[in-house]
C-alpha positions in Angstrom: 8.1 15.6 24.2 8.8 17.0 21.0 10.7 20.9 21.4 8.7 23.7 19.5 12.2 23.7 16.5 10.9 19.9 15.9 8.1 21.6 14.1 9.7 23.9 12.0 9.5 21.9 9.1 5.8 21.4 9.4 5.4 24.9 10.6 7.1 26.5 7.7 5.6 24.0 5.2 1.8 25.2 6.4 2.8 29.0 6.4 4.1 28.8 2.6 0.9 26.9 1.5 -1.7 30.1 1.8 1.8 31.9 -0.5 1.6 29.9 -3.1 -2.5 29.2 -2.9 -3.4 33.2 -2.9 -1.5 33.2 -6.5 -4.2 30.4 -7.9 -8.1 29.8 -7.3 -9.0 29.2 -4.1 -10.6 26.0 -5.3 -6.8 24.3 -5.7 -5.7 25.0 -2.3 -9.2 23.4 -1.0 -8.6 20.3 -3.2 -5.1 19.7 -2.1 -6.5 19.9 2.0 -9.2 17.8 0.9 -7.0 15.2 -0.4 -4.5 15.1 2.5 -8.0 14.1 4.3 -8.7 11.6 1.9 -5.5 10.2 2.4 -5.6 9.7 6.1 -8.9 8.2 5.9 -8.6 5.9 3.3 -5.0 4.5 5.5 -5.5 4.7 8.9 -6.8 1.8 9.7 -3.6 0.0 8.5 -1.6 1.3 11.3 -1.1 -0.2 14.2 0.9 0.2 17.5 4.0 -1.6 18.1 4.9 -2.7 21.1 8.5 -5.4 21.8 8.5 -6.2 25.5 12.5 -7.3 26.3 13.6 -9.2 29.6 17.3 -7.4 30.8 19.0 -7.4 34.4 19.1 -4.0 36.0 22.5 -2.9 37.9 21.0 -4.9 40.8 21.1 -8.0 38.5 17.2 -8.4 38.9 14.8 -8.9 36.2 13.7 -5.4 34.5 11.3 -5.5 31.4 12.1 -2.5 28.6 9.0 -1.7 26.3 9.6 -0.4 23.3 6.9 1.3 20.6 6.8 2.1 17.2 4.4 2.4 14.3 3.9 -0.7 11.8 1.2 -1.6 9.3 -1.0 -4.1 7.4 0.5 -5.3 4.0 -1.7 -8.5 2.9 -5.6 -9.6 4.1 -3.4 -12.0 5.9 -2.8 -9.9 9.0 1.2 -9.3 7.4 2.7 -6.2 9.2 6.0 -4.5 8.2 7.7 -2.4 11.1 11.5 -1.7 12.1 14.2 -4.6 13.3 15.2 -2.3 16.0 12.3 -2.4 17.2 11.1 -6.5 17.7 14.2 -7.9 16.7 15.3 -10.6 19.6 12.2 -9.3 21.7 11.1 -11.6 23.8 7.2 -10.6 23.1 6.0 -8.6 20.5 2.2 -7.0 19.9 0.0 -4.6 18.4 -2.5 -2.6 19.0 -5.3 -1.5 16.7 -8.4 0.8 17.8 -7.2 0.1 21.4 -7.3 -3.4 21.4 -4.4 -5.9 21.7 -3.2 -8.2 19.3 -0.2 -11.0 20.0 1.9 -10.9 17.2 4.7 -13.7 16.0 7.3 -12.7 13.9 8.1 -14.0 10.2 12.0 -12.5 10.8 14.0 -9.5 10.1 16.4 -7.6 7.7 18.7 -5.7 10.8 20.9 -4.6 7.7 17.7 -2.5 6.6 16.1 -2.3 9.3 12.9 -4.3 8.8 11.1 -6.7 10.7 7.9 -8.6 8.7 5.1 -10.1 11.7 1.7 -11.9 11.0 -0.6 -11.3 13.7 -2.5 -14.4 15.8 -5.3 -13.1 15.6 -7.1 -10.3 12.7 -9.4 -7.3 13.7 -12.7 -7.2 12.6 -11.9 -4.3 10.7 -8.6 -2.8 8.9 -7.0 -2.2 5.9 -3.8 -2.6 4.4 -1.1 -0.9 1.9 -0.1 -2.5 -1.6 3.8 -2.8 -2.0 4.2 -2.1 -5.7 7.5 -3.0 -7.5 8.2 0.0 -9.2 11.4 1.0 -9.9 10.8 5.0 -10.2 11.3 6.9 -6.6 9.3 10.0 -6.2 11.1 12.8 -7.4 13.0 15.6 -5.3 10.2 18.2 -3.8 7.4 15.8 -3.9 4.5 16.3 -1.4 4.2 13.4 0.7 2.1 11.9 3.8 3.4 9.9 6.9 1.1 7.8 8.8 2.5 7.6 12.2 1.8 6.9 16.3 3.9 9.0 18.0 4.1 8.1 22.0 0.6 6.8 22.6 -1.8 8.6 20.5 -3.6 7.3 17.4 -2.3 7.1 14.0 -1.3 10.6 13.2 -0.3 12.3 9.6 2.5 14.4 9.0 3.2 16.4 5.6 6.6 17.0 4.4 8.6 17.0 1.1 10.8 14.4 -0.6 14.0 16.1 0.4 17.3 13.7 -1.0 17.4 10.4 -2.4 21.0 8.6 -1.5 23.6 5.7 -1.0 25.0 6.8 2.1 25.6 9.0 5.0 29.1 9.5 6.1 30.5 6.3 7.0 27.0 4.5 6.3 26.9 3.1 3.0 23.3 2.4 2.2 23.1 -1.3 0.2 20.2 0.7 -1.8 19.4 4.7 -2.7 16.9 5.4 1.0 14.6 8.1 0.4 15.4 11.3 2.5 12.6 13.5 4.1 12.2 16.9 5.7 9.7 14.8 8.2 11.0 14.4 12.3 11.0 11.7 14.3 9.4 11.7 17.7 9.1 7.8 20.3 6.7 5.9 18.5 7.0 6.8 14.7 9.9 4.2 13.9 8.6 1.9 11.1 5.7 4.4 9.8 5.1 4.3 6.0 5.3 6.8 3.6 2.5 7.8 1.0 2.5 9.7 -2.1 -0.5 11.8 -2.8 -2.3 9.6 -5.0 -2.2 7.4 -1.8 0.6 5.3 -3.2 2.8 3.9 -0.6 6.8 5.0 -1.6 8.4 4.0 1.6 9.0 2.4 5.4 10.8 4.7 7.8 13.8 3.0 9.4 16.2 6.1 10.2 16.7 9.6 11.1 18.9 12.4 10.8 18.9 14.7 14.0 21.0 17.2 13.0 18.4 18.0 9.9 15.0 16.8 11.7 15.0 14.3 9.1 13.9 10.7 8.3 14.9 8.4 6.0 12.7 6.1 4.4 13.6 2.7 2.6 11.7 2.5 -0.9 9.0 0.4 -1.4 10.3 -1.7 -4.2 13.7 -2.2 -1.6 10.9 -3.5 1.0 9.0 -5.7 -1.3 12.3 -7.4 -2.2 13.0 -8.0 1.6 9.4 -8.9 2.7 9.3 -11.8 0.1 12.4 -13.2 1.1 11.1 -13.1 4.9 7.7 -14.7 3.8 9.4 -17.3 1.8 12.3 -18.4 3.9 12.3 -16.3 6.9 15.7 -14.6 6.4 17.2 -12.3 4.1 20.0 -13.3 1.9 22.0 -10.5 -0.1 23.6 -11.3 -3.6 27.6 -11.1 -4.1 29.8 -11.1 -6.9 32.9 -10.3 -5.5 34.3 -6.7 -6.2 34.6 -3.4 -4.8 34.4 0.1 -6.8 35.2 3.1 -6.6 34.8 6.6 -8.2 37.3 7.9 -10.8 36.8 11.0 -12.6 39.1 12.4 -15.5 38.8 15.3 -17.7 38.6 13.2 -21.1 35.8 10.8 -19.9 34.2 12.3 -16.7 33.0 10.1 -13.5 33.4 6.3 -14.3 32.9 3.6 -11.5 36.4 1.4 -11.9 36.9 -1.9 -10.0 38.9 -1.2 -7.0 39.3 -4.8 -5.9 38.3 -8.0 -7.2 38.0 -10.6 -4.3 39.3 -14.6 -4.8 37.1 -17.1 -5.1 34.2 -15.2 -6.6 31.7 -14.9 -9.4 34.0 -11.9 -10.7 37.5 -13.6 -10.7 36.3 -16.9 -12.0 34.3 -14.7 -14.8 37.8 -13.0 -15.3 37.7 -9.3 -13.8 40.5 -7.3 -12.8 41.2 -4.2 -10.9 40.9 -1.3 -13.5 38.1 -2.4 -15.1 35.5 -0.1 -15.4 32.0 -0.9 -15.5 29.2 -0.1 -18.0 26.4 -2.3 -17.0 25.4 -4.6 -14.8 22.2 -6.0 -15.9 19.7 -3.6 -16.8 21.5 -0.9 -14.5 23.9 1.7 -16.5 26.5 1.9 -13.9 27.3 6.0 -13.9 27.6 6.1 -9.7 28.6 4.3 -6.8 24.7 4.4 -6.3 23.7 2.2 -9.5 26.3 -0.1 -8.6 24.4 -0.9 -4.6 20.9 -0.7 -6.7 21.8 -3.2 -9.1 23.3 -5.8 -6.9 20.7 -5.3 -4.3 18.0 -7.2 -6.8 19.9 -9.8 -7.6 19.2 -13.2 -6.3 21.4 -15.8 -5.2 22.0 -18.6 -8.6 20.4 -15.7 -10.9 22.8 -15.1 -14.0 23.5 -11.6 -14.6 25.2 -9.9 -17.3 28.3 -7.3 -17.0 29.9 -5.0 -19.5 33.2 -3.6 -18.5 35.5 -1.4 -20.1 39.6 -2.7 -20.5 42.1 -0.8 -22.3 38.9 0.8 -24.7 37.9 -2.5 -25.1 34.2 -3.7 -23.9 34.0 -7.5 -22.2 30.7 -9.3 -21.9 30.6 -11.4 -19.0 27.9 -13.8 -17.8 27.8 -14.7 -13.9 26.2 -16.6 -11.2 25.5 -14.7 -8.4 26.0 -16.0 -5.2 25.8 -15.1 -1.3 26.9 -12.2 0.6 28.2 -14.3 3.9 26.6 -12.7 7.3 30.3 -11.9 8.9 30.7 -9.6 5.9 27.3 -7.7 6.6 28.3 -7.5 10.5 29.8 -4.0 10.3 27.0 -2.5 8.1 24.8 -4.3 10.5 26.2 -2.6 13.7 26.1 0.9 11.9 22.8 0.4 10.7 21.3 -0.2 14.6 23.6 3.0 15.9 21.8 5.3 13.0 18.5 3.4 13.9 17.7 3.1 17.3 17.8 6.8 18.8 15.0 7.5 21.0 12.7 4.4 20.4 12.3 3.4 23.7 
């Protein structure tokens, strides 16, 4: 059960409300409830229920069945449902359940790098709807009010309103291959893979981790999602572009933070295009490279055999290069992997 501090956020967020609604017409504060209504209402009925059902031995070496739950919901007419990898990766049954009733589920495969599992339902309810993902490049800026549609434990889908609290690359030794969108929202059993909506009912993100120390979930951005669920559709796994280099941050007093090529690995796009160590980037694609963080963004929509353009900096000198972009191999994602399912899987079961 969720501890009375797990609601502080929420608390303090309703107690400031009435603050700053006394200091305008009552009319505004009346609108804004009214629309958090709208919101639920016009959404619910695209979450559903997750259930993964997993065969282990106990310590007796018998058969035990673990059940796990979480939150997922409808993205297409077609019965498509996104929820979280930890969650009905490798189950051995997975289903859903929508205005009580149960619904076998069969799974289209998962991103465990990003926590994100894509499943198409057997069978559709009479009744539900579904959220758009939009490919927008634009996340929702620092402070924004927005809505999560959960089901924590076993109650029905549930809202929860918090602010946009961080947007970022990483988290201590976690390097994020995109910027994740951080919340003030909790996390309780049963809330892994709930989406997050704006409040003009625009969904901006799938919740795939948590931070406990700050009550605080982080939410991968719809565009990031979009990107995954078509390569799950269209060939059931995700594959991750690579051009083969590492950066790193270097800040001097004449030029201020530049990203510079820290290593350049052999046999890749980048040292048959002709980079070296040193060089420090400008662009990659459409992406100005400024941070570590533009870097991730830009080769996370790329696509394996997609050319892209990079403009480096040598010795004040800019270099054009034109490269094919090829594929991340799964050993090298392993370790991401493995901290990704450690900063995941707290308190699903």
């Amino acid at each position: 059960m969720r501890r009375i501090f797990d609601y502080l956020p929420l608390i303090c967020f309703f107690f400031t409300i009435p603050l700053v609604a006394a200091g305008t017409e009552n009319g505004d504060f009346l609108s804004l409830q009214k629309r958090l209504v709208g919101i639920f209402e016009e959404n619910k009925d695209a979450i559903v229920h997750v259930k993964a059902a997993y065969q282990r031995l106990n310590e007796d070496g018998d058969p035990d069945i673990e059940v796990r739950m979480g939150t997922g919901f409808f993205i297409s007419r077609e019965g498509h449902i996104l929820t979280n990898a930890v969650l009905a990766s490798d189950a051995d049954r997975v289903w859903v359940v929508h205005h009580g009733i149960e619904y076998p589920a069969k799974s289209f495969g998962d991103d465990k790098f990003n926590n994100l599992s894509l499943l198409q339902l057997n069978n559709l309810p009479g009744k539900f709807n579904f959220l758009h993902l939009t490919d927008s490049p634009d996340l929702p800026a620092i402070g924004t009010m927005v809505v999560r549609l959960s089901t924590p434990f076993e109650l029905n889908p549930t809202p929860y309103l918090g602010l946009i609290a961080g947007q970022e690359s990483g988290f201590g030794e976690r390097k994020f291959p995109c910027t994740y969108i951080r919340t003030s929202i909790p996390r309780a059993v049963g809330e892994d893979g709930a989406p997050l909506l704006d409040l003009n009912g625009n969904l901006v993100g799938v919740q795939i981790g948590i931070l406990k120390e700050l009550q605080a979930s982080y939410f991968l951005p719809t565009r990031a999602a979009l990107r995954i669920r078509d390569d799950l559709l269209f060939s059931g796994k995700v594959t991750y572009g690579w051009i083969g280099f590492d950066v790193e941050e270097q800040n001097t007093i004449k030029d201020g933070m530049q990203i510079v090529l820290s290593r350049v690995y052999a046999d890749t796009p980048a040292e048959s295009a002709g980079m070296f160590p040193g060089d420090i980037l400008v662009n990659i694609g459409d992406h100005t490279i400024k941070q570590v963080s533009d870097v991730r963004n830009a080769i996370f929509y790329t696509r394996e055999g997609q050319f892209v353009s990079i403009k480096v900096k040598r010795d004040n000198e800019e270099l054009d290069y034109n490269m094919r972009v090829t594929v991340k191999q799964f050993e090298e994602l392993e370790e991401d992997i493995k901290l990704t399912q450690e900063f995941s899987k707290e308190d699903i079961e």
